[in-house]
MARKOLSE-529376 format. One record per atom (N, C-alpha, C, O): atom name; x, y, z. Coordinates in nm, 2 decimals, decimal comma, padded with zeros to 4 digits. Each point is the difference from the previous one (the first is absolute). Layout:
BEGIN
+-------+--------+--------+--------+
! atomo !      X !      Y !      Z !
+-------+--------+--------+--------+
!    CA !      X !      Y !      Z !
...
+-------+--------+--------+--------+
//
This chain:
BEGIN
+-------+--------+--------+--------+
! atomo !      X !      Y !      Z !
+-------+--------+--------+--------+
!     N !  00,06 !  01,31 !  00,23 !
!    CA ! -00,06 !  00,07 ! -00,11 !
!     C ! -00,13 !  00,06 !  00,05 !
!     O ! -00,07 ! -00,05 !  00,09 !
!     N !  00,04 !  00,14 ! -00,16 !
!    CA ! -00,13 !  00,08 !  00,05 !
!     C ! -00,11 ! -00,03 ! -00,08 !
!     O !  00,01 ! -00,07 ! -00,09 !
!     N ! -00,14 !  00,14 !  00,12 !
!    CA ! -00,09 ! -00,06 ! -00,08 !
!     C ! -00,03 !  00,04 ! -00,16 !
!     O ! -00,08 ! -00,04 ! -00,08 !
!     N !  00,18 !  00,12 !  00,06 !
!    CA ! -00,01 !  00,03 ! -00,14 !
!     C !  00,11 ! -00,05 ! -00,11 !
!     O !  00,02 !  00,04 ! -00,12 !
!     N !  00,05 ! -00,14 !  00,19 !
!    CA !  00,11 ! -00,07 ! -00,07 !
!     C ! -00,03 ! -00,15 !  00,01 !
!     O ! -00,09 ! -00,03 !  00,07 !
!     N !  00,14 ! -00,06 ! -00,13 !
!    CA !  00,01 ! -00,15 ! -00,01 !
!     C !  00,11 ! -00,06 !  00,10 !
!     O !  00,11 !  00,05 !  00,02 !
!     N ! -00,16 ! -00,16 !  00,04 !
!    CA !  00,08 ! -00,02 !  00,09 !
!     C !  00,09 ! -00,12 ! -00,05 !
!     O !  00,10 ! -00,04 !  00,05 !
!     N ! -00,16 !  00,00 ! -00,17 !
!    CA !  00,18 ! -00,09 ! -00,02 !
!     C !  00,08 !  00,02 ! -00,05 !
!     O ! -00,02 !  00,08 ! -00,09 !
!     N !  00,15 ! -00,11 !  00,11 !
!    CA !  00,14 !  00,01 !  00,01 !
!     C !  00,03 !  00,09 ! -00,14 !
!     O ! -00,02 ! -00,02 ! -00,12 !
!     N !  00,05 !  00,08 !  00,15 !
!    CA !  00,10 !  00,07 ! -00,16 !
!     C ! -00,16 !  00,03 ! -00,09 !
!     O !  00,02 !  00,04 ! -00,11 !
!     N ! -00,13 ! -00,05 !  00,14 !
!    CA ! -00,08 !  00,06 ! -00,05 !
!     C !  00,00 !  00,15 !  00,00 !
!     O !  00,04 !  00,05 !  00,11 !
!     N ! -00,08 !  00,02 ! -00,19 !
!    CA !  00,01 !  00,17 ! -00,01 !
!     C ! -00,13 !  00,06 ! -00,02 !
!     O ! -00,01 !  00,12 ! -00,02 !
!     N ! -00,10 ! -00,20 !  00,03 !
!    CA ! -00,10 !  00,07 ! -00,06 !
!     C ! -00,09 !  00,03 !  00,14 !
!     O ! -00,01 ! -00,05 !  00,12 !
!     N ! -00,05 !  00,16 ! -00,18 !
!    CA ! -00,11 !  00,07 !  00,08 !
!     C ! -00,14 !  00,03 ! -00,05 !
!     O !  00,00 ! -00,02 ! -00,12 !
!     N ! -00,13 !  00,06 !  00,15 !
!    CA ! -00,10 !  00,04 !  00,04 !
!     C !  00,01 !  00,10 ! -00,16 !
!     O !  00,08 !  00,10 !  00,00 !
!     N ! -00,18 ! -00,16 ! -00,13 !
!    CA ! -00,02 !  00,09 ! -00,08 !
!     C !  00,11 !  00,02 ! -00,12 !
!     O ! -00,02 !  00,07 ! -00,10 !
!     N !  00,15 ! -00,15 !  00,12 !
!    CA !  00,11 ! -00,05 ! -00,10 !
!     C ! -00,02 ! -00,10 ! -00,12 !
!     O ! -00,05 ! -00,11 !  00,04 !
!     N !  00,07 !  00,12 ! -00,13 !
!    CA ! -00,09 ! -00,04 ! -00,13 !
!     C !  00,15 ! -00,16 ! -00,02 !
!     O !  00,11 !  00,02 ! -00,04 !
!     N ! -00,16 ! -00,13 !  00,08 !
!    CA !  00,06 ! -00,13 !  00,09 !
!     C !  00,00 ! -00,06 ! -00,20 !
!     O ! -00,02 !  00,05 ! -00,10 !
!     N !  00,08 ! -00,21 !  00,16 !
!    CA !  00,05 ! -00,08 ! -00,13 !
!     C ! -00,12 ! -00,07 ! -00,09 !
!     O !  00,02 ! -00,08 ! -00,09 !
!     N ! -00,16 !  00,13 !  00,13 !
!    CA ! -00,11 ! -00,01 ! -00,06 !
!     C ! -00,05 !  00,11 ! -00,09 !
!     O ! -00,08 ! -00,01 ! -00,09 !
!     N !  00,13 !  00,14 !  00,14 !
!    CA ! -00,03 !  00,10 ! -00,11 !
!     C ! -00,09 !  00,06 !  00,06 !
!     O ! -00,03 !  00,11 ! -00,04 !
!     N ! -00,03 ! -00,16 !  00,14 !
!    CA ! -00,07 !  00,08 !  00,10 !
!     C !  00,02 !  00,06 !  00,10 !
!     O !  00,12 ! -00,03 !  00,05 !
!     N ! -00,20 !  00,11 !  00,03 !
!    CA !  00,08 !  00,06 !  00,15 !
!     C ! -00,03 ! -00,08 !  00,08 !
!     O ! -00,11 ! -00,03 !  00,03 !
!     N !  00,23 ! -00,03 !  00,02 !
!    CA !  00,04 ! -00,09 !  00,15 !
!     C ! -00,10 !  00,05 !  00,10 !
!     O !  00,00 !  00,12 !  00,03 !
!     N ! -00,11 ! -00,23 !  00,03 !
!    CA ! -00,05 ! -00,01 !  00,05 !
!     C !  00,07 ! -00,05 !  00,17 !
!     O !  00,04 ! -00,11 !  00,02 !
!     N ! -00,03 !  00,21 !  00,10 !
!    CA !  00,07 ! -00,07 !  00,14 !
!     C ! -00,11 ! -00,07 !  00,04 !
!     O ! -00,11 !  00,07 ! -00,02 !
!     N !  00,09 ! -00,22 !  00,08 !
!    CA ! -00,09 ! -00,10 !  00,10 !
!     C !  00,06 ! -00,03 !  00,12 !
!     O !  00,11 ! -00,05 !  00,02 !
!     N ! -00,19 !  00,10 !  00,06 !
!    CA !  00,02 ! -00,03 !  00,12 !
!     C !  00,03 ! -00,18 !  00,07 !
!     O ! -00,04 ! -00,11 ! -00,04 !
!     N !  00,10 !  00,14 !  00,12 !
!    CA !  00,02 ! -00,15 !  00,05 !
!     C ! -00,18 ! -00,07 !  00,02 !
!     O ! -00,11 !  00,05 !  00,04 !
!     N !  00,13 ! -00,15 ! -00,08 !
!    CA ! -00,17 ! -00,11 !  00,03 !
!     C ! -00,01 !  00,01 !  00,17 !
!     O !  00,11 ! -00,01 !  00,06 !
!     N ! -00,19 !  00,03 ! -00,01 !
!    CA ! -00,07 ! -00,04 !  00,12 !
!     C ! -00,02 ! -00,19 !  00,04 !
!     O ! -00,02 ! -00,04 !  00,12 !
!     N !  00,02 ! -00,03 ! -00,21 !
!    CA !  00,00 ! -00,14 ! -00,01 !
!     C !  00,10 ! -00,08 !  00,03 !
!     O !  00,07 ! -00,06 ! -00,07 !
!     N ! -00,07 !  00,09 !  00,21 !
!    CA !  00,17 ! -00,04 !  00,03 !
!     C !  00,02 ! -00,14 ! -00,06 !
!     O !  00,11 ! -00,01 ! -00,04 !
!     N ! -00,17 ! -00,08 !  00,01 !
!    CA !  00,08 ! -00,08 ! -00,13 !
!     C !  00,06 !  00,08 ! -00,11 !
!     O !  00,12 !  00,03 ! -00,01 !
!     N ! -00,21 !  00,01 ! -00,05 !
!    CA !  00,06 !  00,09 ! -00,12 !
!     C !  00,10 !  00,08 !  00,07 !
!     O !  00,12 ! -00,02 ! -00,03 !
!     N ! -00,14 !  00,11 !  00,12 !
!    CA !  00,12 !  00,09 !  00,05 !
!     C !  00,08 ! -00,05 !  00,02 !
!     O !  00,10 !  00,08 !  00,02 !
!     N ! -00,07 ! -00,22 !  00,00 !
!    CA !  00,12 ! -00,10 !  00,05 !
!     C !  00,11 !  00,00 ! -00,18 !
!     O !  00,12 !  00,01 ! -00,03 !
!     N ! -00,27 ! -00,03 ! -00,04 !
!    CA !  00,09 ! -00,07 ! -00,15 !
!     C !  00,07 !  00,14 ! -00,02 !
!     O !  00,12 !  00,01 ! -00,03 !
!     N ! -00,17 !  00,09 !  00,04 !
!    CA !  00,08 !  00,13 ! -00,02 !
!     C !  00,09 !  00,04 !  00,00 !
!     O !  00,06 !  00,06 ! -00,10 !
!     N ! -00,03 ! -00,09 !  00,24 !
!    CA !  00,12 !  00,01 !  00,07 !
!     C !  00,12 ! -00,07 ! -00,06 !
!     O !  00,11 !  00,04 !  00,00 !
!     N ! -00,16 ! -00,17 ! -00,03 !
!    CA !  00,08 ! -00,10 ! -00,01 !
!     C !  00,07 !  00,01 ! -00,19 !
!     O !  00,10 ! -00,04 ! -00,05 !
!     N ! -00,24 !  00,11 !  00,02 !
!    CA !  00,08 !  00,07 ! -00,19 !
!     C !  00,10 !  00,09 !  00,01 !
!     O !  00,08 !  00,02 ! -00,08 !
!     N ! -00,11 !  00,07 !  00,25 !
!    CA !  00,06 !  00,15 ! -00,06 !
!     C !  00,12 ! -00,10 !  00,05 !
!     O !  00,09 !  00,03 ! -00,08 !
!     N ! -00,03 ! -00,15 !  00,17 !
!    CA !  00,10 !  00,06 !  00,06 !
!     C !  00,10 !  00,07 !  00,05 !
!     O !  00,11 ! -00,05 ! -00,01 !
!     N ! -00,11 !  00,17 !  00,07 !
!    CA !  00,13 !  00,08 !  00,01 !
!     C !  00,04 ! -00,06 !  00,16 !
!     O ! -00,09 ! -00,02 !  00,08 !
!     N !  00,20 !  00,01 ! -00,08 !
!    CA !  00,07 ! -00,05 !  00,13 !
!     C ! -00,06 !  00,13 !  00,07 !
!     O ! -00,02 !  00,10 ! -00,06 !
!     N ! -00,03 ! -00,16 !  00,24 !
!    CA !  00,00 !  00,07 !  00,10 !
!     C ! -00,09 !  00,10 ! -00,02 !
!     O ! -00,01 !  00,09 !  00,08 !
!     N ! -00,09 ! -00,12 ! -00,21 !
!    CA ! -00,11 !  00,10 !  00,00 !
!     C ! -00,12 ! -00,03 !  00,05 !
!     O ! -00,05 ! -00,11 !  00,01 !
!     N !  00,00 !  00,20 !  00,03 !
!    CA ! -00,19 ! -00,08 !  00,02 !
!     C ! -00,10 !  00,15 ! -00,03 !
!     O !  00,01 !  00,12 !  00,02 !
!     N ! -00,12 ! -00,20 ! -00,09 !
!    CA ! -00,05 !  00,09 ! -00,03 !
!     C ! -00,06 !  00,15 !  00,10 !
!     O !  00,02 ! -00,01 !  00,12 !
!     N ! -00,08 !  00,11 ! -00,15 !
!    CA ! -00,04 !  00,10 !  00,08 !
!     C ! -00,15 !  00,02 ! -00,08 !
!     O ! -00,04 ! -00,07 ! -00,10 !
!     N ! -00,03 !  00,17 !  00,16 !
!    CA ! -00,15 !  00,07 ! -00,03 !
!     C !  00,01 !  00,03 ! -00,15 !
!     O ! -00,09 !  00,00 ! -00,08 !
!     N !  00,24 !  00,03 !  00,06 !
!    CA !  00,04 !  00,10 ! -00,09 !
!     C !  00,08 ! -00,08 ! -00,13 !
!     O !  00,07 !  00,06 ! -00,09 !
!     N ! -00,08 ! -00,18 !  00,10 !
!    CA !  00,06 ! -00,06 ! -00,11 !
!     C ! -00,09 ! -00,05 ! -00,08 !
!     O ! -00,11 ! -00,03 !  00,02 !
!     N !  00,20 !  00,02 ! -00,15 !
!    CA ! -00,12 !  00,06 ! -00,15 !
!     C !  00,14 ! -00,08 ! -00,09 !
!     O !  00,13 !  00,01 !  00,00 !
!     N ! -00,25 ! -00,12 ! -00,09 !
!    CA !  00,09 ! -00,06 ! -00,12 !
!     C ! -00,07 !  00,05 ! -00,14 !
!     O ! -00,11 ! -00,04 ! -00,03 !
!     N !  00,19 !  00,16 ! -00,06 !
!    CA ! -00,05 ! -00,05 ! -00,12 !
!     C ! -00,08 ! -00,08 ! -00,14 !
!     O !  00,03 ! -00,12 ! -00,03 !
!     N ! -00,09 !  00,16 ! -00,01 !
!    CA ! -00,08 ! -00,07 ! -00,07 !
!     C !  00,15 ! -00,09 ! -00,12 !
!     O ! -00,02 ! -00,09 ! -00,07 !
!     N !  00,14 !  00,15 !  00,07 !
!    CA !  00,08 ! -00,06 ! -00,10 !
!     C !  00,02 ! -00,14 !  00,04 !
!     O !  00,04 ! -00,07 ! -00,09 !
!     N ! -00,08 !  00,02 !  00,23 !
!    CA !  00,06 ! -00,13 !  00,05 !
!     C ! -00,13 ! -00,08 ! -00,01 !
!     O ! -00,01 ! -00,10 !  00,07 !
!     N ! -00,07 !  00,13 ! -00,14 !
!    CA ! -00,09 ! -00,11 ! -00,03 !
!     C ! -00,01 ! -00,07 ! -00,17 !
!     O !  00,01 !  00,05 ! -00,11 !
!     N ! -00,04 ! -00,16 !  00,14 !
!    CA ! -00,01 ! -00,03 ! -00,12 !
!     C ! -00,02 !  00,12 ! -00,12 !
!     O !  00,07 !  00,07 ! -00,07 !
!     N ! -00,20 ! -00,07 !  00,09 !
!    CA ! -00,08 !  00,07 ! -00,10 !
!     C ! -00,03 !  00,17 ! -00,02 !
!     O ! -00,07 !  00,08 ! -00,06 !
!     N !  00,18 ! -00,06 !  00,16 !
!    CA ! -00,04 !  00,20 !  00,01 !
!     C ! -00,08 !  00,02 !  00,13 !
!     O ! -00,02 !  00,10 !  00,06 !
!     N ! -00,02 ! -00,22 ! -00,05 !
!    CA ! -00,16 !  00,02 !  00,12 !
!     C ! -00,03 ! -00,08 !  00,08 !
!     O ! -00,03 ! -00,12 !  00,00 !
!     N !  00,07 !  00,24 !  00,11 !
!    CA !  00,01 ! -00,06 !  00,14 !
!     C ! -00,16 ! -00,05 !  00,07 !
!     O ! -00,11 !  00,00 ! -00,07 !
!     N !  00,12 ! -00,03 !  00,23 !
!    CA ! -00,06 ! -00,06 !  00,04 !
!     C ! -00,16 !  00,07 ! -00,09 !
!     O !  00,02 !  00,08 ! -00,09 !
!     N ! -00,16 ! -00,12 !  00,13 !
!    CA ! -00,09 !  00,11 !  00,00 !
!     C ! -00,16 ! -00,10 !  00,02 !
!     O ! -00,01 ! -00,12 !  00,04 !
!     N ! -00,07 !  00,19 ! -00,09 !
!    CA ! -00,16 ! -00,09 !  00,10 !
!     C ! -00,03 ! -00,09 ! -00,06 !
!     O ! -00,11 ! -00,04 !  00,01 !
!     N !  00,19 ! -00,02 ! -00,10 !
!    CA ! -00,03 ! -00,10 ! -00,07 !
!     C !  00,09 ! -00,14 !  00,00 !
!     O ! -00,02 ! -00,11 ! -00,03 !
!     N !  00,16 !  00,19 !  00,11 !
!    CA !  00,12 ! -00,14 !  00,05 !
!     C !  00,10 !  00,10 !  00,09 !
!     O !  00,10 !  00,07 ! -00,01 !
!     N ! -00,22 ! -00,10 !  00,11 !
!    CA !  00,13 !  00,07 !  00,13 !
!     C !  00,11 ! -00,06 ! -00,01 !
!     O !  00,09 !  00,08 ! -00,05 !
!     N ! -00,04 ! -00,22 !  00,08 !
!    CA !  00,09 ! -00,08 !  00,05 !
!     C !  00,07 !  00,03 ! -00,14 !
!     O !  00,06 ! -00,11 ! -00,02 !
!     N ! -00,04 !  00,20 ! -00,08 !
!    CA !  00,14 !  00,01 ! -00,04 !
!     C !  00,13 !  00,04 !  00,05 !
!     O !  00,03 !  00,12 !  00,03 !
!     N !  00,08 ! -00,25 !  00,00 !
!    CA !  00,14 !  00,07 ! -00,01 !
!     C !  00,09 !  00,02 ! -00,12 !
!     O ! -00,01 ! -00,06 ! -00,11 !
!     N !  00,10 !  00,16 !  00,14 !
!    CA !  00,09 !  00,06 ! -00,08 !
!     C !  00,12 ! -00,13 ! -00,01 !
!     O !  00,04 ! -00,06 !  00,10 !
!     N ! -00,02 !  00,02 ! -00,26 !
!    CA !  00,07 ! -00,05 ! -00,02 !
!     C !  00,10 !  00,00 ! -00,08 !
!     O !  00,09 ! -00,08 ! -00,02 !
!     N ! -00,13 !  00,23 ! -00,05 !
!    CA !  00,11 !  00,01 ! -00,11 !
!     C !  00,11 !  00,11 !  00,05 !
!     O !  00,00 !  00,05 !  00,11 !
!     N !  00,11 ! -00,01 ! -00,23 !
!    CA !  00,05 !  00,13 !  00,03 !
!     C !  00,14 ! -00,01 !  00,13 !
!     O !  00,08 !  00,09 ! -00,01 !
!     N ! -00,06 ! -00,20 !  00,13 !
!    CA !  00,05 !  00,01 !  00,04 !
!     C !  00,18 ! -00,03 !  00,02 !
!     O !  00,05 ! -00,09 ! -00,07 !
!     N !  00,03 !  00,18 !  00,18 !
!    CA !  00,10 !  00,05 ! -00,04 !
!     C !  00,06 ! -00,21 !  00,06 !
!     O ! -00,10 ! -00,06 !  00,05 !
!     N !  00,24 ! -00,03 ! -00,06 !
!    CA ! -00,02 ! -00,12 !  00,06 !
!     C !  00,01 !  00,03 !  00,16 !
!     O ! -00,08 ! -00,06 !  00,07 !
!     N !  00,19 !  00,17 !  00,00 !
!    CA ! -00,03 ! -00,04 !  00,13 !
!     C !  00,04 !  00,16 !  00,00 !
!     O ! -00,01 !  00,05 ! -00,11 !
!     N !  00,05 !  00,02 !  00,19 !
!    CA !  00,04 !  00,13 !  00,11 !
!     C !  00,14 ! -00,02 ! -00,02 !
!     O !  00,07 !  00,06 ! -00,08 !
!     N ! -00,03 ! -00,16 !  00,16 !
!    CA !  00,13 ! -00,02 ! -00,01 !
!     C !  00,10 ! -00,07 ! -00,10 !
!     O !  00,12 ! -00,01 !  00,01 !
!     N ! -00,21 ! -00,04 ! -00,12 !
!    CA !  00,11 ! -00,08 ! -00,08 !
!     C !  00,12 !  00,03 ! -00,10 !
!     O ! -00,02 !  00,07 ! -00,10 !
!     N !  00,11 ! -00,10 !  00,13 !
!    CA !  00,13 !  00,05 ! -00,08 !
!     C !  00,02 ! -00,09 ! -00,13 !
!     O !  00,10 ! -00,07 !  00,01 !
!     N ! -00,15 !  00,06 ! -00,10 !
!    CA ! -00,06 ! -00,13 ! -00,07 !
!     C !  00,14 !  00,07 ! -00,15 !
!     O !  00,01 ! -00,06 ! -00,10 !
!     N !  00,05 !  00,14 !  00,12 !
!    CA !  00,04 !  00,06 ! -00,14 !
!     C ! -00,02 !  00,10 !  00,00 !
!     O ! -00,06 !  00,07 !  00,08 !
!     N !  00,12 ! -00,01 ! -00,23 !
!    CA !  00,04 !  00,19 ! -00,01 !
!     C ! -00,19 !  00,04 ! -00,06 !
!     O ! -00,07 ! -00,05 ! -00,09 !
!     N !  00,05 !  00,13 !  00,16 !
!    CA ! -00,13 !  00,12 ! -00,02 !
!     C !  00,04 !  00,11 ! -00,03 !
!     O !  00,12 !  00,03 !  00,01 !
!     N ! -00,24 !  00,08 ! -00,07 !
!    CA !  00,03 !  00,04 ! -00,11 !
!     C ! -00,10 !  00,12 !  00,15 !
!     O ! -00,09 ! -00,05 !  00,07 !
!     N !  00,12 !  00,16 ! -00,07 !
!    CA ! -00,03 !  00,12 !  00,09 !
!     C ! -00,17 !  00,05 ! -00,03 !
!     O ! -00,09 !  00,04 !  00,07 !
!     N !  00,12 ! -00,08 ! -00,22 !
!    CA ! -00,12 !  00,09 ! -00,03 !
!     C ! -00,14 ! -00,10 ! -00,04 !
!     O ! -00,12 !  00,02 ! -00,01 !
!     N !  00,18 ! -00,13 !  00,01 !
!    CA ! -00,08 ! -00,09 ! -00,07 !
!     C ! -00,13 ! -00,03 !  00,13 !
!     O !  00,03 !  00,00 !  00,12 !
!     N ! -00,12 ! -00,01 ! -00,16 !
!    CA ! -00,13 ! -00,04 !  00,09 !
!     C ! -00,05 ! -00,13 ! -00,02 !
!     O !  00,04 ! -00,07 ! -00,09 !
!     N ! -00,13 !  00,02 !  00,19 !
!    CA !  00,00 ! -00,14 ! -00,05 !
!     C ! -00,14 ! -00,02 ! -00,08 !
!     O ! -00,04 ! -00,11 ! -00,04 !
!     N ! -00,02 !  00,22 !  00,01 !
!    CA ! -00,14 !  00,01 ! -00,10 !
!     C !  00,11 ! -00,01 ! -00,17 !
!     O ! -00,06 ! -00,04 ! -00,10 !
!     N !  00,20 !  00,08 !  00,08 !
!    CA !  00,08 !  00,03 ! -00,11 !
!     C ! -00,02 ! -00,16 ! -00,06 !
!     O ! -00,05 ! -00,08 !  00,08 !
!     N !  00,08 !  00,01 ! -00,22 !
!    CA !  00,00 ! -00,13 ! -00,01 !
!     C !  00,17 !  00,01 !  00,07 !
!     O !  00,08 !  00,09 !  00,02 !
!     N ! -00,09 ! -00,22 ! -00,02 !
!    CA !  00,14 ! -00,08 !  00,03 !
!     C !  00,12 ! -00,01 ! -00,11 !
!     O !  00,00 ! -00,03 ! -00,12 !
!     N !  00,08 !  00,06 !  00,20 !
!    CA !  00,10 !  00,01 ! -00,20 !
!     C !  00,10 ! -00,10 !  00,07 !
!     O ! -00,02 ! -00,12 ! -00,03 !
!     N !  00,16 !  00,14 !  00,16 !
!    CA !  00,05 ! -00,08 !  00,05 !
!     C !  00,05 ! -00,05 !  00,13 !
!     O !  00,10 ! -00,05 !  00,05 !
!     N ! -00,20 !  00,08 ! -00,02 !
!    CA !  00,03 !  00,01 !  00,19 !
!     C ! -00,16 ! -00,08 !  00,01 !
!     O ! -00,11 !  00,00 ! -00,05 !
!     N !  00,19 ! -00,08 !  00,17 !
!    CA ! -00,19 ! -00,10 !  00,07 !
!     C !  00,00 !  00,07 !  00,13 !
!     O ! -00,04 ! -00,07 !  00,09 !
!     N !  00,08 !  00,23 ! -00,04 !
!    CA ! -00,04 !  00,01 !  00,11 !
!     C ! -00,15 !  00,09 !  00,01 !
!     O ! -00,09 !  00,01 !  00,09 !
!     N !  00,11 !  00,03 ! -00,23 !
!    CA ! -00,19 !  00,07 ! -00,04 !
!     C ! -00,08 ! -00,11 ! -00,06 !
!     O ! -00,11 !  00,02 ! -00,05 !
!     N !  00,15 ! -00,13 !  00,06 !
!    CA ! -00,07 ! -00,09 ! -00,06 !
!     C ! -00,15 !  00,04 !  00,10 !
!     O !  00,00 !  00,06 !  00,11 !
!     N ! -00,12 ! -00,14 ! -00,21 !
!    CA ! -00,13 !  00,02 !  00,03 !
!     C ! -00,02 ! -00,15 !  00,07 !
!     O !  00,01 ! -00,11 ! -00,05 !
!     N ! -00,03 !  00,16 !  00,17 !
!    CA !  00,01 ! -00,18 !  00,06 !
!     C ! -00,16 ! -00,03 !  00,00 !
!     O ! -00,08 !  00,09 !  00,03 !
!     N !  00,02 ! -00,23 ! -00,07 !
!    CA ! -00,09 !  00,04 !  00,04 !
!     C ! -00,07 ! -00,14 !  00,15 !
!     O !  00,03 ! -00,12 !  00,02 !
!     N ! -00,10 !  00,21 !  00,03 !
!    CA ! -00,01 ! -00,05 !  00,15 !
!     C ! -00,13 ! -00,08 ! -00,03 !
!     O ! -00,02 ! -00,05 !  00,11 !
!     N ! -00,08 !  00,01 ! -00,19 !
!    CA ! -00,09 ! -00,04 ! -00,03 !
!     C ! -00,04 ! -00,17 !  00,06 !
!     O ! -00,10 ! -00,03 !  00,06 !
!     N !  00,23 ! -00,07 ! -00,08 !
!    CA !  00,00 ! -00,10 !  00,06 !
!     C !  00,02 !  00,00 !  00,10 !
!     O ! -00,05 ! -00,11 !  00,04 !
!     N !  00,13 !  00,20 !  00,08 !
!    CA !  00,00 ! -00,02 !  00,07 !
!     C ! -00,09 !  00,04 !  00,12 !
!     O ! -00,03 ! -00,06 !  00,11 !
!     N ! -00,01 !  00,20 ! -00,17 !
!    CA ! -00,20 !  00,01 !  00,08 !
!     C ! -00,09 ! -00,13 ! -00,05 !
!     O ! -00,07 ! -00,03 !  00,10 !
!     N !  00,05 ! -00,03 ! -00,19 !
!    CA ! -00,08 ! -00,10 ! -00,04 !
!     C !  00,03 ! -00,16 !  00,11 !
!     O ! -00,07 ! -00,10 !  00,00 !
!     N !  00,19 !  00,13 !  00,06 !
!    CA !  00,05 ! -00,13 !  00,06 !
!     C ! -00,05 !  00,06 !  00,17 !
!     O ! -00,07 ! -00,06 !  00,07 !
!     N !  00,11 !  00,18 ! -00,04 !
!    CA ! -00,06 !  00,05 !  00,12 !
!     C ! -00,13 ! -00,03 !  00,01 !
!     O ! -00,05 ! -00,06 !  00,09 !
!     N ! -00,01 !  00,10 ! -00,17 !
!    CA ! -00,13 !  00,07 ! -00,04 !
!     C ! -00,07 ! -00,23 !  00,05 !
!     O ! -00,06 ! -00,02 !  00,10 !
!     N !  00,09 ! -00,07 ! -00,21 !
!    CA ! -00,01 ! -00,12 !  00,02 !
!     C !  00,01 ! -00,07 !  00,12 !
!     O ! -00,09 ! -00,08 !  00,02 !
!     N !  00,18 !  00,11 !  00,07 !
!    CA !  00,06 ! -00,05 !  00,15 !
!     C ! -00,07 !  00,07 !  00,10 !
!     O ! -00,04 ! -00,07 !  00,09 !
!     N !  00,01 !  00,22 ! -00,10 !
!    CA ! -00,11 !  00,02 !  00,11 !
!     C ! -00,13 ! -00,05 ! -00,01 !
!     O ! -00,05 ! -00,02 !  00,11 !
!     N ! -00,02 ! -00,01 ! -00,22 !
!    CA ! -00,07 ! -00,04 ! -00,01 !
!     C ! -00,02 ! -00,17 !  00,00 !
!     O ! -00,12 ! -00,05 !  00,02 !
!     N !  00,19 !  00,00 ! -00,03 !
!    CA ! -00,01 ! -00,14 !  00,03 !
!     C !  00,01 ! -00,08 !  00,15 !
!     O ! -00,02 ! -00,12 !  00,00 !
+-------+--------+--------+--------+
//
């Protein structure tokens, strides 16, 4: 993905697209804090990926609409995410996005990664 797109999985949004807060999707650059840039990584999951200069997660994968900024660098993205790249979990729906609510399929489920950065986040530090 380029720098004007989101780099997780089955995400669609870009640079200036009015996202699931009602506001325009803000792209953040990967953290510099290679701890944090570790937890990153480890939210976006995509098999066999690693990030580049040029990779950018929307503001929809954060809790709150709002990404990192000078007041809490070390936010990662925890919400919004697709379960894996590869999972064959059941019948999906073409059009369906994973920002759509959930009607009957868990492969758009909104996973959320929050305990398990908190458990990372616990262990390096101890």
């Amino acid at each position: 993905m380029g720098k004007d797109y989101c780099s997780i999985f089955e995400c669609h949004n870009f640079s200036g697209r009015v996202g699931k807060f009602s506001k325009k999707v803000v792209l953040h650059k990967m953290p510099k804090d290679p701890c944090t840039r570790k937890a990153w990584v480890m939210a976006i999951s995509r098999k066999n990926w690693f990030p580049t200069l040029y990779t950018r997660v929307c503001s929809d994968h954060f809790a709150d609409g709002i990404g990192p900024n000078s007041v809490n660098r070390k936010k990662v993205p925890t919400e919004n995410f697709s379960i894996t790249e590869d999972d064959d979990c059941g019948a999906q729906s073409d059009t369906m996005s994973h920002h759509d609510p959930i009607v009957s399929t868990t492969r758009w489920a909104s996973v959320n990664l929050l305990p398990l950065i908190l458990t990372f986040f616990a262990r390096k530090n101890a």
